[in-house]
C-alpha positions in Angstrom: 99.8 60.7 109.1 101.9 63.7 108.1 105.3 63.8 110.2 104.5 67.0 112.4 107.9 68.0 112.0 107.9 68.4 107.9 104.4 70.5 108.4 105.9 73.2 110.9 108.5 73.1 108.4 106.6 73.4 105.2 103.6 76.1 106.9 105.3 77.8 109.2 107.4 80.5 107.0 104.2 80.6 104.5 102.0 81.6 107.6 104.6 84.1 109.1 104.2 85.9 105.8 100.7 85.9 105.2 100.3 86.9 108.3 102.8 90.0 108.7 101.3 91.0 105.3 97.8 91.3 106.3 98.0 92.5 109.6 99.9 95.5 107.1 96.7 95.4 105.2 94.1 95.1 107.9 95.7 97.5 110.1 95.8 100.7 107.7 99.8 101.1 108.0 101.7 100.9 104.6 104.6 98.6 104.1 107.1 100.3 101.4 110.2 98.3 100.5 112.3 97.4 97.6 111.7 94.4 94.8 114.6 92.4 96.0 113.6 92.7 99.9 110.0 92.1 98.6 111.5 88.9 96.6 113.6 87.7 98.9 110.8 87.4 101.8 108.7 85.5 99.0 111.9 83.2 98.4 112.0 82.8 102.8 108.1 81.9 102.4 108.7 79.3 100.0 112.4 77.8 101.9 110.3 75.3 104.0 108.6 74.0 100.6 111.6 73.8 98.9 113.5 71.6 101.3 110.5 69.2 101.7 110.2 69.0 97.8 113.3 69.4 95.6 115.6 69.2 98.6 114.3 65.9 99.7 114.1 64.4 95.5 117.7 65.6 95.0 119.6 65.1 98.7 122.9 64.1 98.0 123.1 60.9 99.9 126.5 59.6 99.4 127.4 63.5 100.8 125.3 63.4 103.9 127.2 59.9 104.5 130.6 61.7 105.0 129.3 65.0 105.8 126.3 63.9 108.5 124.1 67.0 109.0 126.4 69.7 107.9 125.0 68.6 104.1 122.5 70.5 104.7 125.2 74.2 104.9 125.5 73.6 101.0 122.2 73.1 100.4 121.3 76.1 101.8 123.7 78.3 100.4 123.0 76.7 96.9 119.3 78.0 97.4 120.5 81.3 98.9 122.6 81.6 95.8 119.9 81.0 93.3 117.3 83.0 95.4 120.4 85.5 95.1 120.8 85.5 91.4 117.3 86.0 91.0 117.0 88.9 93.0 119.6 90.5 90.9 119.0 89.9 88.0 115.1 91.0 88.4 114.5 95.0 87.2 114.7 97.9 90.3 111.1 98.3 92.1 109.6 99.4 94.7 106.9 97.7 96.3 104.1 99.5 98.3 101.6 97.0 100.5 98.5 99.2 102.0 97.9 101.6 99.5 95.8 101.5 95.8 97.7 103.1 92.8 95.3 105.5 92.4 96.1 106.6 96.7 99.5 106.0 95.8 100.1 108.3 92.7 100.0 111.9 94.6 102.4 110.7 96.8 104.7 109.2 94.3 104.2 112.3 92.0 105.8 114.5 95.2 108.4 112.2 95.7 109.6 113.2 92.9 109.6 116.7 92.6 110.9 116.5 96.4 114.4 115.2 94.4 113.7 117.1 90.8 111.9 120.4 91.3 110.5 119.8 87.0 109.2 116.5 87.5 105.9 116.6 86.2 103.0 113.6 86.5 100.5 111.8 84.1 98.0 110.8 86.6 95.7 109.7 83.4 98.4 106.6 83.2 99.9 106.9 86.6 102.9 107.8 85.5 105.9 110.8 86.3 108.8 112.1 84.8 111.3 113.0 85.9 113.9 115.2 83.4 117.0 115.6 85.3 117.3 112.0 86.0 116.1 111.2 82.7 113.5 108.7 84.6 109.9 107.5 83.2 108.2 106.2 86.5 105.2 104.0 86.6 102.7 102.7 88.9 101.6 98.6 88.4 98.8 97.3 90.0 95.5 95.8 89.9 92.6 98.5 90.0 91.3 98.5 93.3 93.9 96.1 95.1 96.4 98.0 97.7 99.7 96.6 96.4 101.4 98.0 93.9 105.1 98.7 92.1 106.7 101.6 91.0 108.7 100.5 87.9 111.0 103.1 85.8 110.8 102.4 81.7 115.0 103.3 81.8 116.4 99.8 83.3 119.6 101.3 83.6 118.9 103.9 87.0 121.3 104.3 89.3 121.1 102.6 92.9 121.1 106.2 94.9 118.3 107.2 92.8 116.0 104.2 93.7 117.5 105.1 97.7 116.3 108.6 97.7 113.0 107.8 95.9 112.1 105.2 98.6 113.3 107.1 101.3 110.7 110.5 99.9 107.9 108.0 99.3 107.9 106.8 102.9 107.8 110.5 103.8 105.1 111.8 101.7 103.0 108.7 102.1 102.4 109.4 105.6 99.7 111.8 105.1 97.6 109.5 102.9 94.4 107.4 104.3 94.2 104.0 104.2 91.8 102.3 101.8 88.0 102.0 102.9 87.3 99.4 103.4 90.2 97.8 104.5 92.0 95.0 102.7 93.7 91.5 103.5 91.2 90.1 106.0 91.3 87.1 103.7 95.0 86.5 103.8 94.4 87.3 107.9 91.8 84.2 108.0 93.5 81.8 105.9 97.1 82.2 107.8 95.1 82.2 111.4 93.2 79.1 109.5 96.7 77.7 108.6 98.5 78.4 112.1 94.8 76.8 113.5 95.8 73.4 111.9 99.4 73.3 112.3 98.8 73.5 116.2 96.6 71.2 116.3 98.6 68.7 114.2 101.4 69.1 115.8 100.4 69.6 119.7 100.8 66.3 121.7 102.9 64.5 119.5 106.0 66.0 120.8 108.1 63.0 120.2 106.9 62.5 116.9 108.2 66.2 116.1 111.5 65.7 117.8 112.4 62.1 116.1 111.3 64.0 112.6 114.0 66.4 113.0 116.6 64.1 113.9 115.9 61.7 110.8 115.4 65.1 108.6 118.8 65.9 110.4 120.8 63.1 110.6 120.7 60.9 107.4 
């Protein structure tokens, strides 16, 4: 049987998440933040899988011998690192959660004449211009599917603009209905399914859990 301590580890960040995601989703409220915030909470998601799996193949054990359980401080910042230079090196987004692209374009397209009074919209290809920022914006998403990303075509936009652009979008998106019906009541089922399991699994074998995180621990 599964050490309870390495499943709480490996489900429980997947099934925070899922679950803050779609109760987003299921509850009508939108969710707009950038692509590195949206990344990084992906990368937090994943951390538990990653130090069962490549963390465990590749642990330094002739380090944890002199270091004991503070082997695991560079480990971690190695993965913050990469989980870092990923982030940064990925091109500017937003990322909207609760809203289809087709709900989302009006908004977007008053975003941006709230900061360029000539921008001007396709809404054919979901798409707005912006002249005196010299900005192509689009809007990526599945038909039908209520998350999306607003990408520019430039890849070279400043920081400020991508500031003031999400902080008018969360303004002018206020107004806008939530889809109909409502989205992410599979996400909902599988993470309550998920957090179901782990409980069980884990629930009277208190010991169990505590001596797994002492050998995860202390090497």
């Amino acid at each position: 049987m599964i050490d309870p301590f390495v499943l709480t580890v490996v489900f429980l960040p997947i099934i925070g998440y899922l679950l803050l995601l779609s109760l987003i989703r299921v509850s009508g409220r939108v969710l707009i933040t950038t692509g590195g915030r949206d990344l990084s909470a992906l990368f937090f998601a994943m951390a538990g899988m990653v130090a069962v799996g490549p963390m465990q193949l590749f642990f330094p054990s002739a380090s944890a011998a002199l270091l004991g359980p503070y082997v695991w401080l560079p480990m971690l910042l190695l993965y913050v690192l990469i989980c870092g230079l990923v982030v940064l090196t990925r091109e500017p987004r937003l990322v909207v959660y609760g809203r289809t692209a087709n709900e989302l374009y009006p908004a977007l397209l008053r975003s941006a004449q709230a900061i360029d009074s000539s921008a001007v919209g396709d809404e054919k290809n979901a798409q707005v211009h912006l002249p005196q920022f010299g900005a192509h914006l689009r809007i990526e998403g599945h038909q039908g599917f209520d998350c999306v990303s607003v990408l520019a075509f430039e890849p070279m936009l400043p920081l400020s603009f991508w500031n003031h652009l999400l902080g008018q979008l969360r303004v002018q998106v206020r107004g806008i209905s939530p889809p109909s019906p409502r989205r992410g009541w599979a996400a909902l089922f599988v993470a309550l399914a998920m957090l179901f399991l782990l409980v069980r699994s884990v629930m009277g074998r208190g010991d169990q859990f505590v001596e797994g995180f002492r050998e995860w621990l202390i090497r």
